[in-house]
Residue frames relative to the residue before (quaternion, step in Angstrom):
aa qw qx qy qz dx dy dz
X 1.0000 0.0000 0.0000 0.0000 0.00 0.00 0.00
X 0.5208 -0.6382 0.4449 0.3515 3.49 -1.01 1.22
X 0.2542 -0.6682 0.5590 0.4201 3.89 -0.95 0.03
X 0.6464 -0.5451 0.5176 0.1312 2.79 -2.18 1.32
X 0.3781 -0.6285 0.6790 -0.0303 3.57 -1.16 1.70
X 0.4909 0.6208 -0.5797 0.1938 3.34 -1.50 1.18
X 0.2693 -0.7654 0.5395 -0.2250 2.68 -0.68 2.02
X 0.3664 0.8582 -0.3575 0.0391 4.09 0.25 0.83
X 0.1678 -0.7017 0.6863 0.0925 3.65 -0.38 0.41
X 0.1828 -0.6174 0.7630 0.0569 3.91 -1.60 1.28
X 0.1810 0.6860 -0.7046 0.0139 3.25 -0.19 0.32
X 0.2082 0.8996 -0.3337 0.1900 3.83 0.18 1.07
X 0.5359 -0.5616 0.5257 0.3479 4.01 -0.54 0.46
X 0.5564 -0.5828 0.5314 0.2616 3.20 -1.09 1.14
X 0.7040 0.3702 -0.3422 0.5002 4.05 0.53 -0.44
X 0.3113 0.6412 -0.5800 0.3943 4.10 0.97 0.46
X 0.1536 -0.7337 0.6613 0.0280 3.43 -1.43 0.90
X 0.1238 0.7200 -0.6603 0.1741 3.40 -0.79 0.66
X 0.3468 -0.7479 0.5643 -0.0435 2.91 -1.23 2.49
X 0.2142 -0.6442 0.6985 0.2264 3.73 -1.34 0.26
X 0.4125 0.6651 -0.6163 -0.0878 3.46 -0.44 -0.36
X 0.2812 -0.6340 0.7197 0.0335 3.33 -2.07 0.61
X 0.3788 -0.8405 0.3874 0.0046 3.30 -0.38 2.43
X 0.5564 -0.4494 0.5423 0.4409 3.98 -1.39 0.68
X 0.7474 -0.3979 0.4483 0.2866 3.06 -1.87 0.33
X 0.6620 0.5471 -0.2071 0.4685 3.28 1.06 -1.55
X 0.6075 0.5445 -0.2974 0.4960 3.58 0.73 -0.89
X 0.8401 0.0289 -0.3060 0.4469 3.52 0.19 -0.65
X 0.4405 0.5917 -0.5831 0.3403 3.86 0.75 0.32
X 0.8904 0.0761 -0.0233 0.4481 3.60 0.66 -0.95
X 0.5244 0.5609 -0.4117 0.4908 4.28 1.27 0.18
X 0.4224 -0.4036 0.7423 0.3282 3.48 -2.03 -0.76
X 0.1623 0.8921 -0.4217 0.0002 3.43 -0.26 0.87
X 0.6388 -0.4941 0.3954 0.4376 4.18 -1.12 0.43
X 0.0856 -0.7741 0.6235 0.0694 3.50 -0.82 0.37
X 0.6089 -0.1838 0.0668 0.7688 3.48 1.56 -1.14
X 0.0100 0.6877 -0.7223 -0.0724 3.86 -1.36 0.02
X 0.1211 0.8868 -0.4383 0.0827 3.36 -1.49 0.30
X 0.2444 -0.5930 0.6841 0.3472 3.99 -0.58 0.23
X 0.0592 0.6890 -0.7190 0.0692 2.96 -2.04 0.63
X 0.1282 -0.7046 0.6848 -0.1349 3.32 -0.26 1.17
X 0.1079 -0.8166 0.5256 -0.2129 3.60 0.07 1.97
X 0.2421 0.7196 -0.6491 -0.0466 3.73 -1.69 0.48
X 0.6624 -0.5630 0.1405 0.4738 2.93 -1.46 1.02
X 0.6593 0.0578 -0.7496 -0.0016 2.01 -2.54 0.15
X 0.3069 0.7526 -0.5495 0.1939 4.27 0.89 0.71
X 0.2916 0.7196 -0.6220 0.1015 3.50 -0.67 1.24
X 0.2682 -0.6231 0.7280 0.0988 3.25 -1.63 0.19
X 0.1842 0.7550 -0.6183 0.1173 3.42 -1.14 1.09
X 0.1038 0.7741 -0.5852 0.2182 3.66 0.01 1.52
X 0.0730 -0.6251 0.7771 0.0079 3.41 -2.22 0.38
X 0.7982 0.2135 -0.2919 0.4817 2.87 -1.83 0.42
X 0.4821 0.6497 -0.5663 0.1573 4.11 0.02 0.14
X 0.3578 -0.7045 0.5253 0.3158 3.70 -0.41 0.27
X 0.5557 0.5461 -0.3978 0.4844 3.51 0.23 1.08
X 0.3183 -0.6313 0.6919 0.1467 3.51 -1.83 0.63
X 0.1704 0.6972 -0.6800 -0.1495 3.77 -0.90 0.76
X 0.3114 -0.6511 0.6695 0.1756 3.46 -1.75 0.38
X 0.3390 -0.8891 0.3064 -0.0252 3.15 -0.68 1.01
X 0.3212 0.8376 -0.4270 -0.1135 3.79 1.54 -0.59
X 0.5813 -0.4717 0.6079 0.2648 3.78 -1.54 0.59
X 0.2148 -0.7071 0.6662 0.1003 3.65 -1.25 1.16
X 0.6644 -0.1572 0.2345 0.6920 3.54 0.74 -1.29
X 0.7098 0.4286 -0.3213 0.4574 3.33 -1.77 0.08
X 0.6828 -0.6176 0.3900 -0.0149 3.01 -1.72 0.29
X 0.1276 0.8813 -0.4535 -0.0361 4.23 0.34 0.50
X 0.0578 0.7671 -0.5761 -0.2762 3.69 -0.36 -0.71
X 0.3087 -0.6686 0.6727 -0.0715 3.04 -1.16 1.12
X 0.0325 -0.7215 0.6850 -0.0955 3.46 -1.10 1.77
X 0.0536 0.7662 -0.6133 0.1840 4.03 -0.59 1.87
X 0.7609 0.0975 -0.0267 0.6410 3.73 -1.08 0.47
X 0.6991 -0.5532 0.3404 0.2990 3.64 0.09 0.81
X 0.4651 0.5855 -0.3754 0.5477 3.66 1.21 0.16
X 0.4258 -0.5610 0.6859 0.1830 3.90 -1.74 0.81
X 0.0638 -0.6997 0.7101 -0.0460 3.58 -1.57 0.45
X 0.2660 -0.7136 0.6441 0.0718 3.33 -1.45 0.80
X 0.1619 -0.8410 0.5050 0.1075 3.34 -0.53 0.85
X 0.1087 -0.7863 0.5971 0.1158 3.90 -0.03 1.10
X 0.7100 -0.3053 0.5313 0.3471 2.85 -1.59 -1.12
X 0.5773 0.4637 -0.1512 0.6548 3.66 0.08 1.14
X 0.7809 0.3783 -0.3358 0.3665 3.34 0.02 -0.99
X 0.1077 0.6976 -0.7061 -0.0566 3.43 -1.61 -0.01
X 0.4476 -0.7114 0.5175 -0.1605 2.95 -1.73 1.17
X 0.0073 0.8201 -0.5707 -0.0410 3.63 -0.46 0.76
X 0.1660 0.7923 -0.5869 -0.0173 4.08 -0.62 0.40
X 0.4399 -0.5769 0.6591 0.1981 3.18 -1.56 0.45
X 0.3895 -0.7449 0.5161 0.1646 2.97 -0.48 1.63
X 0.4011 0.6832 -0.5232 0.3141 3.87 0.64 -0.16
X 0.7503 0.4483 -0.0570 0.4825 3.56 0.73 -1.69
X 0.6399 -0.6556 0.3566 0.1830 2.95 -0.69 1.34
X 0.4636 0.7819 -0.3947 0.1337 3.67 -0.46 1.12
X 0.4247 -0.7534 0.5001 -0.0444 3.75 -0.56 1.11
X 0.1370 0.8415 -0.5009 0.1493 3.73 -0.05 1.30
X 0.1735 -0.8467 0.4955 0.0868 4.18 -0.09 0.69
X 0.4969 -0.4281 0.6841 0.3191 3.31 -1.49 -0.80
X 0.5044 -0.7173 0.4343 0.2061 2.68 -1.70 0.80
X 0.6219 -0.5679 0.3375 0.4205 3.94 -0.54 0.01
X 0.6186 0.5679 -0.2088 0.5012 3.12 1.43 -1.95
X 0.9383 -0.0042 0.1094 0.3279 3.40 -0.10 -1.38
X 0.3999 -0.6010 0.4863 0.4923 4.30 -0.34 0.54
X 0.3552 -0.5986 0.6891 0.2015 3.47 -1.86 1.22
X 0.2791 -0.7433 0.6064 0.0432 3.01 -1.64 0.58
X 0.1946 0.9059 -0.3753 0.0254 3.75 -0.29 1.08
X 0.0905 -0.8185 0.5230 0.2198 3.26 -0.52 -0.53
X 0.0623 -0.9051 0.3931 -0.1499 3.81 -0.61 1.41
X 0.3379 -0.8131 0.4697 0.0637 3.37 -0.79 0.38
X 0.1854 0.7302 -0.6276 -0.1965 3.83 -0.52 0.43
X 0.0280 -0.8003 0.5887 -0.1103 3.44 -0.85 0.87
X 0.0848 -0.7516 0.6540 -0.0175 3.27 -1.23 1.00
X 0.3957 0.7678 -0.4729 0.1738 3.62 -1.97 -0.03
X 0.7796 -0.3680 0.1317 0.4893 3.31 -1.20 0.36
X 0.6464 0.4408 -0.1673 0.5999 3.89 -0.14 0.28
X 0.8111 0.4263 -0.3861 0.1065 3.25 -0.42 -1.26
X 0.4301 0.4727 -0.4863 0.5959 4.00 1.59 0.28
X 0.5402 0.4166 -0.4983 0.5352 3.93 0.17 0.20
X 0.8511 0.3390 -0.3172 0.2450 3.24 -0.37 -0.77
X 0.6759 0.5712 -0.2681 0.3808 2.66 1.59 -0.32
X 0.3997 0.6165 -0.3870 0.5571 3.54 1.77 -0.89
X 0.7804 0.4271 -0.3801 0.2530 3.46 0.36 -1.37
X 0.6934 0.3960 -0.3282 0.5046 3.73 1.34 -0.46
X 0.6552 0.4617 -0.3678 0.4714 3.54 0.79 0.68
X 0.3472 0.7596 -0.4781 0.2719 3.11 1.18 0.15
X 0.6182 0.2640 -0.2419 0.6997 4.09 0.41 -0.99
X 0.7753 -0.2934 0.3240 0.4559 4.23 -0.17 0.11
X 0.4177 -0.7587 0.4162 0.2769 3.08 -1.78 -0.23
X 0.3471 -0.8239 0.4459 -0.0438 3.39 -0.05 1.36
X 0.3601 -0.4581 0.7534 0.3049 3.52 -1.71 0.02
X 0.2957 -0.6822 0.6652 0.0685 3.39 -1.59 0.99
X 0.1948 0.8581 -0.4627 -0.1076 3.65 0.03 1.07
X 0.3176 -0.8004 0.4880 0.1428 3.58 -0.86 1.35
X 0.4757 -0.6316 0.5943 0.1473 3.33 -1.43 1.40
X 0.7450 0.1799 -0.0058 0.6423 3.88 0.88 -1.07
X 0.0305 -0.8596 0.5091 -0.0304 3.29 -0.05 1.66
X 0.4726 0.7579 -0.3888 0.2262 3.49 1.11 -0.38
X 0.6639 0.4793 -0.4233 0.3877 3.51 1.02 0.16
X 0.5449 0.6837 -0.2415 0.4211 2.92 1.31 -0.98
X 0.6516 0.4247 -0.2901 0.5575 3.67 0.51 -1.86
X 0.6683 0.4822 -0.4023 0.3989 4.20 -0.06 -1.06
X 0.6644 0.4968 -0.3722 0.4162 3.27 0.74 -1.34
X 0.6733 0.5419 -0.3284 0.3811 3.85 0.32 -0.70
X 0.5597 0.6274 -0.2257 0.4920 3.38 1.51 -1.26
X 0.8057 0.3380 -0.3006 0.3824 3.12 0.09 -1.03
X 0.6156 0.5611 -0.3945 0.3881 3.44 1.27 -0.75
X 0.6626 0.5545 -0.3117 0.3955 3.79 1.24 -0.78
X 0.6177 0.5730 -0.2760 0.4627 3.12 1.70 -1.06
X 0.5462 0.6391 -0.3304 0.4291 3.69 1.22 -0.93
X 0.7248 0.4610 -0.1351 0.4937 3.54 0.59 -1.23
X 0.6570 0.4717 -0.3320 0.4855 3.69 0.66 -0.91
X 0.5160 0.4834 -0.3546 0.6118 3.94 1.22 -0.69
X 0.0975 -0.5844 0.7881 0.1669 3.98 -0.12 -1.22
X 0.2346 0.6009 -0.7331 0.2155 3.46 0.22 1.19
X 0.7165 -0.5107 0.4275 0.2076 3.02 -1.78 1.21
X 0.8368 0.2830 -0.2762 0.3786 3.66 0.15 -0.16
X 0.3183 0.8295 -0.3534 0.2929 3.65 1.77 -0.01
X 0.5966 0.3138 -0.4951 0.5482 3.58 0.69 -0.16
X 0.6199 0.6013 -0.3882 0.3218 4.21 0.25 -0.22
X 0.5334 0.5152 -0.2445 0.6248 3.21 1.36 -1.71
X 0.6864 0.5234 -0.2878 0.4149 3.63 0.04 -1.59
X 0.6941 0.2681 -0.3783 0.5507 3.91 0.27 -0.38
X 0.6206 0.5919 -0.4068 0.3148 3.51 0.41 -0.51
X 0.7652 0.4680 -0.0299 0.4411 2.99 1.05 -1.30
X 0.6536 0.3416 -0.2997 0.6053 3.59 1.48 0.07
X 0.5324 0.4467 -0.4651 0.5483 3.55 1.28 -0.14
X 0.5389 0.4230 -0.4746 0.5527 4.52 0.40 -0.49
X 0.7001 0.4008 -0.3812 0.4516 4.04 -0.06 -1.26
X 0.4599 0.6653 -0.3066 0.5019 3.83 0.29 -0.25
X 0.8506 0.2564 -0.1124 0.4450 3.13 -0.78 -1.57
X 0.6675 0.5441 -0.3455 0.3729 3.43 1.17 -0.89
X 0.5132 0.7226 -0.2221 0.4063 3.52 1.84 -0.57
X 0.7499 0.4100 -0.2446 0.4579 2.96 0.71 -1.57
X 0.4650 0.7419 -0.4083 0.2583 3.29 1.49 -0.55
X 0.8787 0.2900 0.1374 0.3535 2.91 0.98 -1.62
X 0.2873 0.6041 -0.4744 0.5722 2.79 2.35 1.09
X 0.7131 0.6309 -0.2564 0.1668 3.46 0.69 -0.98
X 0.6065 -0.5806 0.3074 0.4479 3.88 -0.46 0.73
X 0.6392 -0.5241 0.4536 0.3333 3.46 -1.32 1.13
X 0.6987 0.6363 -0.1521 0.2896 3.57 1.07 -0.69
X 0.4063 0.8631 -0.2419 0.1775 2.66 2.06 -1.13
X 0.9361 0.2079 -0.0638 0.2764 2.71 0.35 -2.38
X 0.6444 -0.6826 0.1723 0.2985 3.59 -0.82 -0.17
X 0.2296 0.5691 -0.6999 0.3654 3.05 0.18 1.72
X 0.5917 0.6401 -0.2598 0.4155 3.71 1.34 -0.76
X 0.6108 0.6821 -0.2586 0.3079 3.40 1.00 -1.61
X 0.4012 -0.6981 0.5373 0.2511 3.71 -0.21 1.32
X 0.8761 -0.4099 0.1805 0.1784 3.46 -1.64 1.52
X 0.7955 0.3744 -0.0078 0.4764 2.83 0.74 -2.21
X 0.4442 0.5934 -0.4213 0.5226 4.02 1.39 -0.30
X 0.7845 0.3603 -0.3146 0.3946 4.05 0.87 -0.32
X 0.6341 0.5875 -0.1911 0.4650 2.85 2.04 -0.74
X 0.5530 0.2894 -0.4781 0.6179 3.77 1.25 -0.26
X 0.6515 0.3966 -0.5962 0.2506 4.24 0.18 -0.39
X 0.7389 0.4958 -0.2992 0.3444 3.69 0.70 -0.37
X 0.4670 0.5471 -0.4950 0.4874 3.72 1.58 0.25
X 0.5751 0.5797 -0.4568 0.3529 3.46 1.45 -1.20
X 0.6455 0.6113 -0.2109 0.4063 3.37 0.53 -1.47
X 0.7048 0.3378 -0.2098 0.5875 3.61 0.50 -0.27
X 0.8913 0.0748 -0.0776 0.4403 3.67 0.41 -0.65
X 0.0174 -0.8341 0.5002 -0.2320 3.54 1.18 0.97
X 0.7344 0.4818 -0.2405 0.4132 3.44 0.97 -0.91
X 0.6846 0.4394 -0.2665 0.5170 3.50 1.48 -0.31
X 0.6037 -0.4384 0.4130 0.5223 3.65 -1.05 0.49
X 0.1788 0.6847 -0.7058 0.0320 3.64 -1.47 0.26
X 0.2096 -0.7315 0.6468 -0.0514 3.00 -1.08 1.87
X 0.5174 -0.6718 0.4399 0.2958 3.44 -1.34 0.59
X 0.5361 0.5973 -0.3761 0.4630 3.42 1.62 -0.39
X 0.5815 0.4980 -0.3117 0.5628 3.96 1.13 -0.78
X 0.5873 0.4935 -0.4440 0.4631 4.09 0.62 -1.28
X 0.6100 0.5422 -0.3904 0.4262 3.94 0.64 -1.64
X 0.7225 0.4266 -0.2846 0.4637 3.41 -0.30 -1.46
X 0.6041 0.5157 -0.4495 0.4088 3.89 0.16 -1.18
X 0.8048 0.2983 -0.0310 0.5122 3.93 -0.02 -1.98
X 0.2763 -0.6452 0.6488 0.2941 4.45 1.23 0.26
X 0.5485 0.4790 -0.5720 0.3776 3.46 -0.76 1.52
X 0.5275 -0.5773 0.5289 0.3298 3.17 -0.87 1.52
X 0.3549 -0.8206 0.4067 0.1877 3.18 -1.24 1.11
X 0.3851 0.6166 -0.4290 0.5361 3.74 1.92 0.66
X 0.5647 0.4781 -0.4106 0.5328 3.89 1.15 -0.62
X 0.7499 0.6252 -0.1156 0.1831 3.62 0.56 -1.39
X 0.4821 0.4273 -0.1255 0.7545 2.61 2.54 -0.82
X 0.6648 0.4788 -0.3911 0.4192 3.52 -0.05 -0.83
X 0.7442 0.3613 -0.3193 0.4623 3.99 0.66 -1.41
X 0.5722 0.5924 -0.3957 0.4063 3.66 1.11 -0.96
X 0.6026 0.4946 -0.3325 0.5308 4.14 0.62 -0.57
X 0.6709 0.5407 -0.2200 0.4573 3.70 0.76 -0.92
X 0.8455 0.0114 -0.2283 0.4827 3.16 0.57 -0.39
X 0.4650 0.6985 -0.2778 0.4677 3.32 1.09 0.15
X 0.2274 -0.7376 0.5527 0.3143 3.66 1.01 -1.52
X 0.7795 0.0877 -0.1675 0.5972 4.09 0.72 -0.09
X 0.6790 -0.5433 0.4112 0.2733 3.11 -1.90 -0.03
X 0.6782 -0.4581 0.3355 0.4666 3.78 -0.92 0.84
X 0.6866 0.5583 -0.2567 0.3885 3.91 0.99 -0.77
X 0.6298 0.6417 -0.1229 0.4201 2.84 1.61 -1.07
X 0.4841 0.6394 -0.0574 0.5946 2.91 1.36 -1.03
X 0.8083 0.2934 -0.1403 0.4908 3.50 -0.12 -1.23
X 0.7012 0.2542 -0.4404 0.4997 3.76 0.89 -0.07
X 0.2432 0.8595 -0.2892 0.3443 3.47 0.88 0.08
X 0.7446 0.1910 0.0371 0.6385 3.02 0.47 -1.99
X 0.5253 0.5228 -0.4905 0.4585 3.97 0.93 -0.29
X 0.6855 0.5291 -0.3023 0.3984 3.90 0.71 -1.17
X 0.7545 0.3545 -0.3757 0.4049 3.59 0.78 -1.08
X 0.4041 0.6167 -0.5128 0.4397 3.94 1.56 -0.20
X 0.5964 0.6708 -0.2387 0.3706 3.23 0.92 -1.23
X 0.7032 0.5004 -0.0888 0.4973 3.75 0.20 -1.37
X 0.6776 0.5078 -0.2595 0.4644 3.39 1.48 -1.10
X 0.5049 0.5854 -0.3581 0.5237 3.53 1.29 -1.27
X 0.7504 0.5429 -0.3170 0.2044 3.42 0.07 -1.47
X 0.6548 0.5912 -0.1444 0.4482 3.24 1.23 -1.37
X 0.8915 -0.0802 -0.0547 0.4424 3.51 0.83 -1.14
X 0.5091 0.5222 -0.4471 0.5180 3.32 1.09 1.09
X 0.2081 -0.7777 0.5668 0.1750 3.55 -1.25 0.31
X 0.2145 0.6015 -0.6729 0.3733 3.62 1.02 1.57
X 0.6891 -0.4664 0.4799 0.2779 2.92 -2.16 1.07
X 0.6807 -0.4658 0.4209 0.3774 3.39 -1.60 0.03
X 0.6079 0.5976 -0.2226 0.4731 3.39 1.10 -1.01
X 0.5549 0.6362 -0.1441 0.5163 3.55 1.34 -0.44
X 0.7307 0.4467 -0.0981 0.5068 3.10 0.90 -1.40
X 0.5651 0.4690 -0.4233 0.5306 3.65 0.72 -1.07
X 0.8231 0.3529 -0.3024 0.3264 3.51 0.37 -1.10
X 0.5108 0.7318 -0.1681 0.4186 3.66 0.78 0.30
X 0.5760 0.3301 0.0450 0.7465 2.50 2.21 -1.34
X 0.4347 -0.7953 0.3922 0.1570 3.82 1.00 0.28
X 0.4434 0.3795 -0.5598 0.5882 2.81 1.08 1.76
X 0.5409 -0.6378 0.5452 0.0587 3.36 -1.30 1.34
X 0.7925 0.3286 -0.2176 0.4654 3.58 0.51 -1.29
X 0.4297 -0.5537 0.5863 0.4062 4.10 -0.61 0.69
X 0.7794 0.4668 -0.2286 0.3498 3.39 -0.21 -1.77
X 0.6138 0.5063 -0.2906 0.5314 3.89 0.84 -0.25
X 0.6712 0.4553 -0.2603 0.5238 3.53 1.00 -1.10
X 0.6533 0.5673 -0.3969 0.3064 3.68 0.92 -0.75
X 0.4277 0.7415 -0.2811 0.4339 2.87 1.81 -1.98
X 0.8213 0.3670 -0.2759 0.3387 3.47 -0.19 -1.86
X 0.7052 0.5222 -0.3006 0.3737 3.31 0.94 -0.85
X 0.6634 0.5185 -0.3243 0.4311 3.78 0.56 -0.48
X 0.4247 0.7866 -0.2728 0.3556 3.27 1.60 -0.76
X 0.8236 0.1691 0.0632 0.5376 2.67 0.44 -1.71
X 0.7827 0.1524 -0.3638 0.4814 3.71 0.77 -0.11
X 0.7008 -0.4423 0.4513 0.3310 3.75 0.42 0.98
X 0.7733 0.0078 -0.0742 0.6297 4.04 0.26 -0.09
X 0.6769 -0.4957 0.4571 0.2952 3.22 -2.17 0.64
X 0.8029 -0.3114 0.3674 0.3512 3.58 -1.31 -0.02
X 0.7504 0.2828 -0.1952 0.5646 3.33 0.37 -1.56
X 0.5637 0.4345 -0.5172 0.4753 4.08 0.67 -0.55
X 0.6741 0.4790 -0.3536 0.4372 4.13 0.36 -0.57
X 0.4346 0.6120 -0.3324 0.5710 3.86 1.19 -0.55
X 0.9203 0.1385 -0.1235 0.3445 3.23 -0.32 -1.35
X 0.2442 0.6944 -0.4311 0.5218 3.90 1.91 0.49
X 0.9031 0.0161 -0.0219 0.4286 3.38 0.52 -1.21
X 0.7804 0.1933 -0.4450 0.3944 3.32 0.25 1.28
């Protein structure tokens, strides 16, 4: 194990809060849970410099100033901003000189919480700066306010409530391009040939030629806005045809694969356990 960096100065207002808590079994076997959370209402000489921690903290700016140095790159912290790191990776945030920062933060860990993060790092890591913070600033509150009470249901609320604050992030890390009013023509037009003809062979060299698009652009944008690969996809929509057959038809497996435009049984099983965890006939007999 790598050794654990930390490096802190409080230089902090007597009204700064700062939570320990130390989670149920149940919390970290199967929630998003508090490790530490807090207000801080910081001046200089306030830093923090740490590695190797097994934790994720998020960070958002009330007023005042911070700078924040991650992945070798410098950051300004304003008002507005907010921040998510993986405390693994090596990073080192202060106060400003001019003026006291003002924050509120979370370290928090659990089932998920490397997803969510991959998922807001996906286009890079970035400051997130918010125009309509009120969900964001409450959300934190309530989690500090939840914990400072030790009310009895707070690790539940508490996963609930960092798994909604999240999602609402990644929302709003993502390119302006992303969503789908944006999504170029032909990305709806190869998903809807799939959908209709799933049962026939369909190569990406034939999709390219079909819609005149190099067929490395065609894949590359189709993942992008889409989240998987044109293959992906296409066995996808064969599997849930699949899953359907199973449930309310009483053709053999061998039947199905073919139906579902795969030829080989043993290949169709393969694909199928893959992705749903059990064989065909063990799914069959799950649901009826």
């Amino acid at each position: 194990m790598k050794d654990y960096l930390e490096r802190i100065s409080l230089t902090l207002s007597e009204n700064s809060i700062r939570l320990i808590e130390t989670a149920s079994q149940t919390a970290k076997n199967n929630y998003l849970y508090i490790q530490e959370a807090g207000y801080f209402q910081t001046r200089y000489p306030y830093f923090t410099e740490r590695q190797n921690l097994n934790s994720f903290l998020l960070v958002y700016t009330l007023s005042g100033n911070g700078r924040l140095l991650y992945e070798e790159k410098e950051y300004i912290l304003g008002k507005g901003t907010v921040f998510l790191l993986n405390c693994m990776n090596h990073h080192y945030y202060e106060s400003s000189k001019d003026e006291p920062w003002e924050i509120l933060w979370i370290h928090f860990n659990g089932f998920n919480a490397s997803v969510f993060y991959e998922e807001l790092t996906k286009y890079g890591f970035g400051l997130i700066n918010l125009t309509d913070t009120f969900m964001l600033e409450s959300t934190l509150r309530r989690i500090i306010s939840l914990h400072q009470r030790k009310d009895v249901h707070r690790e539940l609320i508490t996963n609930h409530l960092i798994v909604s604050l999240l999602t609402e992030l990644v929302l709003l890390s993502m390119p302006k391009d992303y969503f789908s009013y944006n999504i170029p023509k032909y990305i709806n037009l190869i998903k809807n040939k799939i959908n209709r003809e799933y049962i026939n062979p369909i190569r990406l060299d034939d999709l390219a030629l079909e819609f005149n698009i190099s067929k490395f652009h065609m894949s590359k944008e189709f993942k992008k806005y889409t989240g998987i690969t044109i293959n992906e996809y296409l066995i996808d929509r064969r599997i849930s045809h699949a899953k359907e057959l199973l449930k309310y038809s009483e053709l053999a497996v061998s039947e199905i694969a073919y139906h579902c435009g795969i030829n080989n049984v043993s290949h169709f099983i393969n694909l199928f356990k893959e992705r749903e965890g059990v064989t065909p006939n063990v799914f069959r007999r799950e649901w009826t």
